[in-house]
C-alpha positions as CSV (number, residue, x, y, z in Angstrom):
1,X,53.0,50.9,-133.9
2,X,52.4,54.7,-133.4
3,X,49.2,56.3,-134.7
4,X,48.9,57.6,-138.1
5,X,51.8,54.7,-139.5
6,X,51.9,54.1,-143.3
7,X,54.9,51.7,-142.8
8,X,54.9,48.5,-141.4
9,X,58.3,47.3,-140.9
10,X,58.5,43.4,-139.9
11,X,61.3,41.7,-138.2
12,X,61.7,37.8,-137.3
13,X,62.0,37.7,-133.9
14,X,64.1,39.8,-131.3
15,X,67.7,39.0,-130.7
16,X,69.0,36.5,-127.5
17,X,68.5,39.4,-124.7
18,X,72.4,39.1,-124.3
19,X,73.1,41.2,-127.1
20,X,70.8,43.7,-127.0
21,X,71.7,46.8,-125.8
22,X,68.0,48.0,-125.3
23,X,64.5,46.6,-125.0
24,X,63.5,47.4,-128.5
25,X,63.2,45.9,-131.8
26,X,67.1,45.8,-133.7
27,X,68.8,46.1,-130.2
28,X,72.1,44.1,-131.3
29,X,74.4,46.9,-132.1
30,X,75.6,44.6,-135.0
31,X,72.7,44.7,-136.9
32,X,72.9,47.5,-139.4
33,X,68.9,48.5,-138.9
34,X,69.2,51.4,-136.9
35,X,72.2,52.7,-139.0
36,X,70.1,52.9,-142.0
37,X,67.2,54.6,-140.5
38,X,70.0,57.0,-139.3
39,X,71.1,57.6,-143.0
40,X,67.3,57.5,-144.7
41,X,66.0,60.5,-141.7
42,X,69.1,62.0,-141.7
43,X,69.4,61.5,-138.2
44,X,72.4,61.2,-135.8
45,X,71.1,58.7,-132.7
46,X,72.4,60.2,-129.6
47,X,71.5,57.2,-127.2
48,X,72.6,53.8,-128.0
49,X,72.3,52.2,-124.6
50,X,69.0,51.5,-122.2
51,X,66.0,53.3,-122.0
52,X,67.1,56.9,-123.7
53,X,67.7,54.8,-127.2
54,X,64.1,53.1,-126.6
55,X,62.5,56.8,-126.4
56,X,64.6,58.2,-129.2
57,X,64.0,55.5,-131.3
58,X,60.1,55.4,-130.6
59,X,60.3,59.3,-131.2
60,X,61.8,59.0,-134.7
61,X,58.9,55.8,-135.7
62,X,56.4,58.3,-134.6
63,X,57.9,61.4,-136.5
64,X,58.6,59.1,-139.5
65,X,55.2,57.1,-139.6
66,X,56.9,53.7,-139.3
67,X,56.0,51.0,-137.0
68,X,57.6,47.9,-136.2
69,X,57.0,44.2,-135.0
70,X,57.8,40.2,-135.9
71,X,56.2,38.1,-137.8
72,X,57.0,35.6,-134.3
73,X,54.9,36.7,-131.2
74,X,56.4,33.3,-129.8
75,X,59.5,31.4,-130.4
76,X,61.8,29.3,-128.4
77,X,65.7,29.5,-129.4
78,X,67.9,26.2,-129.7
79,X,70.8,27.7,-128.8
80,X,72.4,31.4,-127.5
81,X,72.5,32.9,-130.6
82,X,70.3,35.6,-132.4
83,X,70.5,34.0,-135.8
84,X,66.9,33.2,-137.3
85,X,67.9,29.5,-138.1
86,X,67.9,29.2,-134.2
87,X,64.5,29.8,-133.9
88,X,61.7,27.1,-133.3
89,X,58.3,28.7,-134.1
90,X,55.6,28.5,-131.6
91,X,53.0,31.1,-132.4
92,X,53.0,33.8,-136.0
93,X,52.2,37.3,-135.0
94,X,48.5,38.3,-135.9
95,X,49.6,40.8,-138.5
96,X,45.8,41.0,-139.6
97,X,44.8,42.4,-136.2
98,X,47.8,45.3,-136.5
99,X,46.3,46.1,-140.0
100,X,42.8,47.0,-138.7
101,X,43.9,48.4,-135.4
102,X,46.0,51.0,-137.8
103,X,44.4,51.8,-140.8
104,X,46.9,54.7,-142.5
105,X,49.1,51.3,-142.7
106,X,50.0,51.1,-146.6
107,X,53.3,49.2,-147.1
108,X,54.9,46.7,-145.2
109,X,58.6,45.5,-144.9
110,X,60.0,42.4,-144.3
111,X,63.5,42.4,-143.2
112,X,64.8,39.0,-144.1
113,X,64.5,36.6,-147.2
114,X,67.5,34.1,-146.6
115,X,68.0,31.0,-144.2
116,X,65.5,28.4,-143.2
117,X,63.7,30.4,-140.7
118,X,63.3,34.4,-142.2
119,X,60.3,36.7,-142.5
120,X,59.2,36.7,-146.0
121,X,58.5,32.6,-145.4
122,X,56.7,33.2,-142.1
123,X,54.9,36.2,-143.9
124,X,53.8,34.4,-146.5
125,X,52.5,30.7,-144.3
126,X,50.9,33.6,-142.4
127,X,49.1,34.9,-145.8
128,X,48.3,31.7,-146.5
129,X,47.2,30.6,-143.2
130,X,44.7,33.5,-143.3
131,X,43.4,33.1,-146.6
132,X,45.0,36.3,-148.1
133,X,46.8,36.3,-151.7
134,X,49.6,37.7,-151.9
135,X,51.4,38.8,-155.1
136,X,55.2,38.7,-155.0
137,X,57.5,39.6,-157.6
138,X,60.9,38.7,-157.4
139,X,64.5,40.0,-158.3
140,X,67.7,40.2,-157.0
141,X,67.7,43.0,-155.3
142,X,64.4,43.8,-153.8
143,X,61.6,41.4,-153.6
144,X,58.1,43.4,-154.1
145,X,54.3,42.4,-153.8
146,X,50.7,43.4,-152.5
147,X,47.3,42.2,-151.5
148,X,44.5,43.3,-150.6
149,X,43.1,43.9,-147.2
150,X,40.0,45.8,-145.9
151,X,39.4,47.7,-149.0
152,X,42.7,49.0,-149.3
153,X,46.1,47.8,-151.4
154,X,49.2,47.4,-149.2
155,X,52.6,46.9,-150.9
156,X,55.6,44.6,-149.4
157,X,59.1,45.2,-150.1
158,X,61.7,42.7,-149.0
159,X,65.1,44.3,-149.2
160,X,68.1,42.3,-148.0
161,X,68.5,41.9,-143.9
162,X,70.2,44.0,-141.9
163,X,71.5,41.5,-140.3
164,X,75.7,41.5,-140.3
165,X,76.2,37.8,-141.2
166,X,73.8,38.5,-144.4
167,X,75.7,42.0,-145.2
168,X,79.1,40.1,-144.8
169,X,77.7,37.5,-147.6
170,X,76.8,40.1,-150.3
């Protein structure tokens, strides 16, 4: 998370390492993530491979006030695949802890909603876990909530995933 973020943006849990193309959060070059950034900056990515698309990627959160991380810190995967409902929690991320260590934080995205295993459920047992209220409100489209934390408000929106296999289904 880069200092001075307002956005939060929270993942699941990083693809299987072989389809990433870099070491850095959406590094499957299926996943539409990085496209949309692309269209919402207004900003042509000219690495897509290694440690150049890591830099330019970390240049445009920083630019942008955006920071990104999972709602898994630990996770073991049942089989090869990057889908979420491969994932066997170990250990939630401590959210909490990011909040405090970045205070200009006020909204948070969660980048899945569908499956067994996606961020909005981990968000929320998180929440939960932590004693936190959370108000959601939901619709088809875009699932939005807040709670409260440290004297300040923080908003959620939970837009559909990125992911292609969730694209292909709507």
């Amino acid at each position: 998370v880069p200092p001075g973020a307002e956005t939060l943006i929270i993942g699941t849990f990083p693809s299987h390492s072989k389809n990433r193309d870099f070491e850095f959060f959406y590094p499957n070059p299926k996943n539409s993530f990085w496209k949309i950034i692309s269209s919402l900056f207004s900003h042509t990515f000219q690495f897509n491979i290694h440690e150049d698309a890591v830099k330019e990627r970390k240049k445009i959160a920083l630019e942008n006030k955006f920071g990104l991380t999972d709602m898994l810190s630990k996770a073991i995967r049942e089989k090869n695949g990057s889908g979420d409902d491969q994932l066997i929690e170990i250990e939630l991320m401590d959210i909490s802890l990011i909040l405090k260590s970045n205070p200009a934080i006020k909204r948070i995205i969660l980048t899945s909603r569908s499956g067994k295993i996606n961020t909005l459920r981990l968000f929320e047992k998180y929440m939960t876990q932590k004693q936190i209220q959370f108000y959601k409100t939901t619709s088809e489209k875009v699932i939005t909530g807040f709670f409260e934390f440290e004297n300040r408000t923080i908003k959620v929106f939970v837009p559909y995933s990125p992911s292609p296999r969730v694209i292909r289904s709507y």
